[in-house]
C-alpha positions as CSV (number, residue, x, y, z in Angstrom):
1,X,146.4,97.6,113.2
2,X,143.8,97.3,110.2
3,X,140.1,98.5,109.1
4,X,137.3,96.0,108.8
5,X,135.7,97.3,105.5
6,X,132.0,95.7,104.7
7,X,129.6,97.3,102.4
8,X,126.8,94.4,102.6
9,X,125.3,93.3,99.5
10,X,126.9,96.1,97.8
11,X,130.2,94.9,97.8
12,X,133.2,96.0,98.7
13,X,135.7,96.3,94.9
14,X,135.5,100.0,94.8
15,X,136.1,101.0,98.5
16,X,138.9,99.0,98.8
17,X,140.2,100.2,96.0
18,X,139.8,103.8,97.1
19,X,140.8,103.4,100.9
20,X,144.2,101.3,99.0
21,X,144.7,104.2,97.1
22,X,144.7,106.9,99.9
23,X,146.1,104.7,102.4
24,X,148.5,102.8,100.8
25,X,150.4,101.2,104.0
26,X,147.1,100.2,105.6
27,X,145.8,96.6,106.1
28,X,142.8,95.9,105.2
29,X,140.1,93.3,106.4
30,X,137.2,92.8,103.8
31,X,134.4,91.1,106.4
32,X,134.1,88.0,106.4
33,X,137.6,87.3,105.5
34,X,139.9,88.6,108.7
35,X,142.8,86.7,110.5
36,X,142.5,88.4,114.1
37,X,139.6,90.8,115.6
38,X,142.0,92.2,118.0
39,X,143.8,94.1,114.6
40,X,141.1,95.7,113.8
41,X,141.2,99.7,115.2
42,X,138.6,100.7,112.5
43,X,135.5,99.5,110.9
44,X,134.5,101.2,107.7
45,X,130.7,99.0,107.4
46,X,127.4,99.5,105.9
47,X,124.7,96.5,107.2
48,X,127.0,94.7,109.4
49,X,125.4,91.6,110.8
50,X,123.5,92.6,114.5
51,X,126.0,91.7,116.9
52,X,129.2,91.5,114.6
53,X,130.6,94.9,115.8
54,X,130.8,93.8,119.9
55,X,133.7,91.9,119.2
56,X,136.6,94.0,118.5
57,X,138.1,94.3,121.6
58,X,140.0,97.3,120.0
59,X,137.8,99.1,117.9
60,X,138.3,102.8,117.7
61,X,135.8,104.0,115.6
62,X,132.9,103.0,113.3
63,X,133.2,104.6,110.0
64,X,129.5,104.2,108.4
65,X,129.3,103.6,104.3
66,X,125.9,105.0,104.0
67,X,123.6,108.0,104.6
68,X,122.0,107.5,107.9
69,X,122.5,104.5,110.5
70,X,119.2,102.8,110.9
71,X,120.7,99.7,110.4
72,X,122.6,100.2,114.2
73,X,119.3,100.6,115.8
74,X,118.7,96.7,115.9
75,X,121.7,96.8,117.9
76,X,121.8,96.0,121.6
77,X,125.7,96.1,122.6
78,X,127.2,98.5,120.6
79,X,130.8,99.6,121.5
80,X,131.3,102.4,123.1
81,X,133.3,104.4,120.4
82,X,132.6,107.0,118.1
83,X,130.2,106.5,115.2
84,X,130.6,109.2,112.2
85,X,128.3,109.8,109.5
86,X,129.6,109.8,106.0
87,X,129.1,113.3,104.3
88,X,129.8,113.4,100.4
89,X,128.8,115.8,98.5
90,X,128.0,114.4,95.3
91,X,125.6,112.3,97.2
92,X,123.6,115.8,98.2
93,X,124.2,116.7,94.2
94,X,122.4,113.5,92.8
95,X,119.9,113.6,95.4
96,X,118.9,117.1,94.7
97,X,118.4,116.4,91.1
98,X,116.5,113.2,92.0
99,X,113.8,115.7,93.8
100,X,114.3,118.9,91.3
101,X,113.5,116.0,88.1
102,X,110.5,114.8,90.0
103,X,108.7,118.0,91.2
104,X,109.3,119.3,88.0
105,X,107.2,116.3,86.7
106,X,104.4,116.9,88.9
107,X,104.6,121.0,87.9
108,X,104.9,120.6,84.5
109,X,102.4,118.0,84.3
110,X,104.4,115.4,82.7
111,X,102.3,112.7,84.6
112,X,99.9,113.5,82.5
113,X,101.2,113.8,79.4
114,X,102.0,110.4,79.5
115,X,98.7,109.3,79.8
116,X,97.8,111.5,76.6
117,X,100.1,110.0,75.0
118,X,98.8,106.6,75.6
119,X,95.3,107.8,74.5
120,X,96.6,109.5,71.5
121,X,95.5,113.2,72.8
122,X,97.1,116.1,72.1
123,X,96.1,118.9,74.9
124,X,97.9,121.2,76.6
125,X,97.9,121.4,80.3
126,X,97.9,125.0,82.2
127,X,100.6,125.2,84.9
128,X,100.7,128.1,87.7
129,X,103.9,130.4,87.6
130,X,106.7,128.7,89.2
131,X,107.2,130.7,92.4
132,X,103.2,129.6,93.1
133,X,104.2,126.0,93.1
134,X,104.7,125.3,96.9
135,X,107.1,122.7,97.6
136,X,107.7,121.3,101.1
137,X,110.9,119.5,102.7
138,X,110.9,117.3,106.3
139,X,113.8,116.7,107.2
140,X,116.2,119.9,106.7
141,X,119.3,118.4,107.7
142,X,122.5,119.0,105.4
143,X,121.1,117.3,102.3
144,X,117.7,118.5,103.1
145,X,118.5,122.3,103.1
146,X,120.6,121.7,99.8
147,X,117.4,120.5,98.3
148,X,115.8,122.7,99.8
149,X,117.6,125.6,98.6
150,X,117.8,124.2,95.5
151,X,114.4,124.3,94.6
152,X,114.0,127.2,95.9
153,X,117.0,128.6,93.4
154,X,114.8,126.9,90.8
155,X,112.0,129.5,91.5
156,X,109.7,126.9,93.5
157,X,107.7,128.6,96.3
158,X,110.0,126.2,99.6
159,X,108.7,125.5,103.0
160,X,110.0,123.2,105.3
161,X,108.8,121.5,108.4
162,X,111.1,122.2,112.0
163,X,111.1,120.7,115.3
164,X,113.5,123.4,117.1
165,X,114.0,126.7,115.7
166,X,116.9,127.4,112.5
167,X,117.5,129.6,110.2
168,X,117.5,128.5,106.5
169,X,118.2,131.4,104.4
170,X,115.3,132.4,101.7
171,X,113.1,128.6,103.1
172,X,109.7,129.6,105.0
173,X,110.1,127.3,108.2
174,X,107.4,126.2,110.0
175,X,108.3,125.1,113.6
176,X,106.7,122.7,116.5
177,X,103.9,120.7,117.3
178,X,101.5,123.8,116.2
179,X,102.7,124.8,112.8
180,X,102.6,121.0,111.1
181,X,99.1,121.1,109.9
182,X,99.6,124.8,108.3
183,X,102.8,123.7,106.6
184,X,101.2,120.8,105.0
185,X,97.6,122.4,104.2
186,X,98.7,124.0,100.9
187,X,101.6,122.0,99.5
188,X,101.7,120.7,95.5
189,X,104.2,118.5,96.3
190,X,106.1,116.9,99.7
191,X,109.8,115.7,99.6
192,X,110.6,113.9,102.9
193,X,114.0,113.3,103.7
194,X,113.7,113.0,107.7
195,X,116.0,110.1,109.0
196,X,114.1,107.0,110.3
197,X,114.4,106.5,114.1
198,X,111.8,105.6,117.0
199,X,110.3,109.0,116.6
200,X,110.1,109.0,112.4
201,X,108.6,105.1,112.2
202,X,105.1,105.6,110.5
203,X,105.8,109.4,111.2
204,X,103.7,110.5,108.2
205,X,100.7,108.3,109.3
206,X,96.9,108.2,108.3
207,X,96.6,111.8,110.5
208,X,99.2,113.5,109.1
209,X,99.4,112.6,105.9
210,X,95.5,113.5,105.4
211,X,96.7,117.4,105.9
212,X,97.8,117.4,102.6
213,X,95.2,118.5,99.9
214,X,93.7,115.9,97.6
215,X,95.9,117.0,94.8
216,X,99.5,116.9,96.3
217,X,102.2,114.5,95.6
218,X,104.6,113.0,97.9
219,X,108.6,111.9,97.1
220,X,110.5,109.7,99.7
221,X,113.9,109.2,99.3
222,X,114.7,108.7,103.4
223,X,113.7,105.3,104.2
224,X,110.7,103.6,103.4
225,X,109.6,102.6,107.0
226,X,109.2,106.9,107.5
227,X,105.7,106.6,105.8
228,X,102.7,104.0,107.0
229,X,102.3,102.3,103.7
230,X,98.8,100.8,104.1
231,X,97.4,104.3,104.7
232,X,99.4,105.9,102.0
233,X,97.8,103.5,99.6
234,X,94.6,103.9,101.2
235,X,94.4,107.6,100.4
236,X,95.8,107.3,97.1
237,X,92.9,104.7,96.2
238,X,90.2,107.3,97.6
239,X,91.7,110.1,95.5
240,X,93.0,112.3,98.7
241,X,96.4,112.0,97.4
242,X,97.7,112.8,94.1
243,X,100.7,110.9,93.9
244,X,104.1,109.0,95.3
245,X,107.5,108.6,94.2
246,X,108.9,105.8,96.3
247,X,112.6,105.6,96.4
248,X,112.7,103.5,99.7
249,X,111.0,101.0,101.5
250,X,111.0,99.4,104.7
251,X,111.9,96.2,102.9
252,X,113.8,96.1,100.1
253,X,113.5,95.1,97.5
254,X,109.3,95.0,97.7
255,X,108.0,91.6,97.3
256,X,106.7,91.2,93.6
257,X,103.3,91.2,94.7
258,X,103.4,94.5,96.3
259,X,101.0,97.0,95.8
260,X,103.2,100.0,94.6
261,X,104.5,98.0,91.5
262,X,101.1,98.7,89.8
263,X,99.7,101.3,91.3
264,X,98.9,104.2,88.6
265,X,99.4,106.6,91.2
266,X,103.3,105.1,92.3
267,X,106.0,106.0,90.6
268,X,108.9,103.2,92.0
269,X,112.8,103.6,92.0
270,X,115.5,101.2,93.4
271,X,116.7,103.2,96.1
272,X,118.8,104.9,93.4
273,X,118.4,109.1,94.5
274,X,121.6,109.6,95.6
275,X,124.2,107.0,94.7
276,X,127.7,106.8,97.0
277,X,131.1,107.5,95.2
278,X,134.2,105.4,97.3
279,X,136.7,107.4,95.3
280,X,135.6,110.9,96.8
281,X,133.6,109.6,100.2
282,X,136.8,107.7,100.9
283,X,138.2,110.7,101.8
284,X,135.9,111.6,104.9
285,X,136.7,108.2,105.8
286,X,140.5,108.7,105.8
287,X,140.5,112.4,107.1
288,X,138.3,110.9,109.8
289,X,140.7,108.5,110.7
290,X,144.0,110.7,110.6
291,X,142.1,112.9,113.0
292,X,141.6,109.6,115.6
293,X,145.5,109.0,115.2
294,X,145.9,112.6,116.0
295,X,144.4,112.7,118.9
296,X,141.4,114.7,117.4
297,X,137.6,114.0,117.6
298,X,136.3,112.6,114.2
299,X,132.9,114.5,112.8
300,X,130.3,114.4,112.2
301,X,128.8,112.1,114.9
302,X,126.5,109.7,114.6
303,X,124.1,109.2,117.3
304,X,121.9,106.0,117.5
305,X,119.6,107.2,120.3
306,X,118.7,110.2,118.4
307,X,118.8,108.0,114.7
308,X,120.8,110.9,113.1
């Protein structure tokens, strides 16, 4: 038997070279390139073209390459086998320095400085003590609490935003329906990192988004598509929004013409906050796989009815 291993336009070098290295004796498929579906027992894929996945007649597992799995919601015959989430922690790492570089910009006022320096001015900007900077997380899943508690380790004043009730130890949660428009009304600065599925398309909408107060700033590093773009520029150009990082959008890359590539308000990186590492996630892939041999349920499990 053999994995199907396809990283879309990523490529595939450095996975196979780290599944080869922990799993010497395995064959190996790199998609398109595959004698016989029927050999196939795994598929270790990232962007796999709609459809492709319905015929391996004995498929035991999908193995995702990614964070997330939007791309299986355009999927309408999916096999009926597990689907596991890829966990690596140095993704959570670089992705919580992505957000602790970023709110420290906005705190610090380095936004600003730039623009001084442009003008040649030399004046110093007041900043409010650290723990009265209020930084707010959606999404508070397992790299979302990191972040989460990261900042709040950093001596930012953390809130995050819950549907069912958690505990996050030393993170103010607000929870339900009710509690949204208190969590947003005081925030400097709001990280989302909820996963994009029916519920989370346009989530942060022309409503929602208008909670926030003029001067906060918003960082997305989920996927583009969580955010309604036309009204997140519209309150940036009427000055009730103070700023976006965009690390995602619901196309990528954005067309050259796009509005956020000069807007003074849009700060724009290539979907680059948390970068995957084969040589260490290659191991969840491989433990997960030993398990299925074993007779043991692979985790964590992706489901695509719920997005996450």
């Amino acid at each position: 038997m053999a994995i199907l291993l396809y990283n879309g336009t990523l490529g595939t070098d450095n996975w196979l070279q780290a599944l080869k290295q922990q799993l010497p004796e395995e064959t190996i498929y790199c998609y398109p390139q595959l004698p016989n579906k029927a050999d196939v027992e795994f598929a270790a894929v990232w962007n796999l073209p709609p459809g492709e996945l319905a015929t391996y007649p004995n498929l035991r597992a999908i193995l995702l390459l990614g964070a997330g799995g939007d791309f299986l919601m355009r999927e309408t015959n999916l096999p009926d086998v597990p689907i596991v989430r890829l966990i690596d922690e140095n993704v959570a790492y670089d992705m919580t320095q992505y957000c602790l570089y970023w709110v420290a910009h906005y705190y610090r006022h380095f936004d600003s400085y730039a623009r001084q320096q442009a003008e040649k001015i030399w004046q110093r900007i007041e900043y409010p003590p650290i723990d009265q900077y209020k930084v707010g997380v959606l999404g508070l899943g397992a790299i979302g609490t990191q972040i989460a508690q990261s900042l709040n380790y950093t001596g930012y004043q953390v809130s995050a935003w819950v549907q069912s009730h958690r505990e996050v130890e030393q993170i103010t949660l607000f929870q339900g329906v009710d509690e949204f428009a208190p969590f947003m009304a005081e925030l400097d600065v709001l990280v989302n990192i909820l996963p994009l599925t029916a519920d989370t398309h346009c989530f942060l909408n022309l409503e929602r988004l208008r909670l926030l107060p003029n001067h906060a700033k918003i960082i997305n590093i989920s996927r583009g598509a969580v955010i309604d773009e036309q009204a997140l520029r519209s309150l940036l150009d009427t000055g009730e929004l103070g700023g976006a990082v965009l690390d995602v959008f619901p196309s990528e890359p954005p067309s050259p013409n796009h509005w956020v590539w000069s807007h003074p308000k849009v700060k724009v990186t290539p979907h680059i906050s948390g970068q995957t590492y084969p040589r260490s996630a290659a191991k969840s892939l491989v433990d997960n796989i030993l398990r299925i041999r074993a007779g043991e349920p692979p985790f964590p499990i992706f489901d695509p009815q719920r997005g996450y």
